[in-house]
Each structure stands twice: as structure tokens, then as C-alpha cells.
N, C-alpha and C positions, 0 to 999 in steps of 0.2 A: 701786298699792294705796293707797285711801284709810284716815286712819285710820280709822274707823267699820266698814271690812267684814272680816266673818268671814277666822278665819285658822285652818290646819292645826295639830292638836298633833301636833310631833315623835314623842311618844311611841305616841297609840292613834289617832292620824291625826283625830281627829274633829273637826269645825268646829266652832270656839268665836269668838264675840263677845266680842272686847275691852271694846266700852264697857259690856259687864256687871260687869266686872272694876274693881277698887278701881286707883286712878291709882299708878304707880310704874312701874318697868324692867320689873318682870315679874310674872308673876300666876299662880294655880295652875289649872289645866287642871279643870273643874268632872267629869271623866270619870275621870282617874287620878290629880288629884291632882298631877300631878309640872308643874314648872314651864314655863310660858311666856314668853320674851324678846322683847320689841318689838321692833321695829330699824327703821329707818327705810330705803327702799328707796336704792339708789347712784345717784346722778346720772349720768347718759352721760358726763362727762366723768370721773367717777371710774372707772367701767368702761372708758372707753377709756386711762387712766393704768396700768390696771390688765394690760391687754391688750398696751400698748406696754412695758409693766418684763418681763414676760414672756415675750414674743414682737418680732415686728415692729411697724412701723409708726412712720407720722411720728409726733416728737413736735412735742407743742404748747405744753411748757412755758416760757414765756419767759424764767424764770431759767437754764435749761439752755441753749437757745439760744445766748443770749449768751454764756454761759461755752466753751461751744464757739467760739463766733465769735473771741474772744479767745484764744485757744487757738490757733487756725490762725491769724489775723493773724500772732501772735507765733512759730510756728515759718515761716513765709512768708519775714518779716521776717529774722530768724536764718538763715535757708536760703539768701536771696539776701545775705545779708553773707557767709558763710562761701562761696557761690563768687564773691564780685567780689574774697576775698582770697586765695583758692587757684590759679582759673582765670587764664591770662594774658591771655586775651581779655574782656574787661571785661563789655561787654554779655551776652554767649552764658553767661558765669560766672553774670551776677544773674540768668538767665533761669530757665538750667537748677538752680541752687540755691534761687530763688524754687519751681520747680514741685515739685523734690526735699521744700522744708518744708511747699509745701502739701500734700502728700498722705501725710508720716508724720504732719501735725496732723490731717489728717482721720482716719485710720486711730487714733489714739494717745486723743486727744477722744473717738471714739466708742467704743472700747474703756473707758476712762476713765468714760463717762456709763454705760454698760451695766449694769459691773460696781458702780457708783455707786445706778443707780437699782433694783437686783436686791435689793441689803442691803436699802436704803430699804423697800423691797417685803418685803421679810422682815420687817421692822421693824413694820410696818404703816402703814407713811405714805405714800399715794397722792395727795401733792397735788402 
């Protein structure tokens, strides 16, 4: 939608030209009278932010990302310390408790970002 073309009034549906309309957020519908709000259309990236808080899908935010990344380093990390100190077999200990952290980080991170990026999404901040 560019700004110059006609747009729908919510209220009696009838196509009204903005740039007849005095400049401001909103303008009054020259048909009923009752107001009209500009908005400027969502960029794909915010509809697909919008889509991912939501539902599925990769995300592509890079502060999120990383904070995940970090996140699973650090249970990985923790996981294979906790079995080279528990298991007696040294190696097979850091293996199997490295793979044990990787995948409550993965599972814990995502749970974490979801429920994280949901509020946000209630909030109204999709960036």
C-alpha cells in the first residue's frame, strides 16, 4: 500500500483518499464521520517475528540466537563436568554427561525463548 491510495473505512466500508485528509494519525471518514487511523503496513520481517512468537518456525533473531547458544554451551559444559565427577570411566563420563547437558540446554533455552518471546508478543514488541 502506497501512502497516496485509497483506503477502506472500517466503519461504512467506503473508499476514502487519505491525501484529502488534513495530515495527522487519523482523519475523519468524509461518509460517517467516524475516524480513520493510518498505520503503516508490517514489514515481512515483522510478520514473520510475529508468526514465529506465535507458532513455529526458525527464528532469525540474533540476540535470541546467541542467548540460546550460550545457554547450551553452558549446560554442555556443566553436563560433561558433572559426569567426569560422578562416572568412573573418565571419557564415556564427559561424553555421556556432555550429551545429557546438551539436550536439557536445548530443550530448557527453547522452552525459555518461547515462553520469552510469547509475553513480548503480548506486549507488543515484535522486534
Amino acid at each position: 500500500m502506497q501512502p497516496g491510495d485509497p483506503v477502506r473505512c472500517p466503519n461504512c466500508q467506503a473508499l476514502v483518499s487519505p491525501d484529502a485528509a488534513p495530515a495527522g494519525p487519523s482523519f475523519a471518514c468524509p461518509h460517517c464521520e467516524k475516524p480513520i487511523f493510518r498505520t503503516r503496513p508490517m514489514s515481512d520481517r515483522e510478520t514473520y517475528n510475529i508468526v514465529t512468537d506465535l507458532g513455529t518456525g526458525v527464528n532469525v533473531r540474533l540476540r535470541d540466537n546467541l542467548l540460546q547458544g550460550a545457554f547450551i554451551l553452558v549446560c554442555l559444559v556443566i553436563g560433561a563436568l558433572v559426569g567426569l565427577l560422578v562416572v568412573s570411566e573418565r571419557i564415556a563420563g564427559v561424553l555421556v554427561g556432555g550429551f545429557i547437558g546438551l539436550v536439557v540446554g536445548l530443550f530448557a533455552s527453547g522452552i525459555f525463548l518461547m515462553v520469552y518471546r510469547f509475553l513480548r508478543h503480548l506486549r507488543g514488541h515484535h522486534d
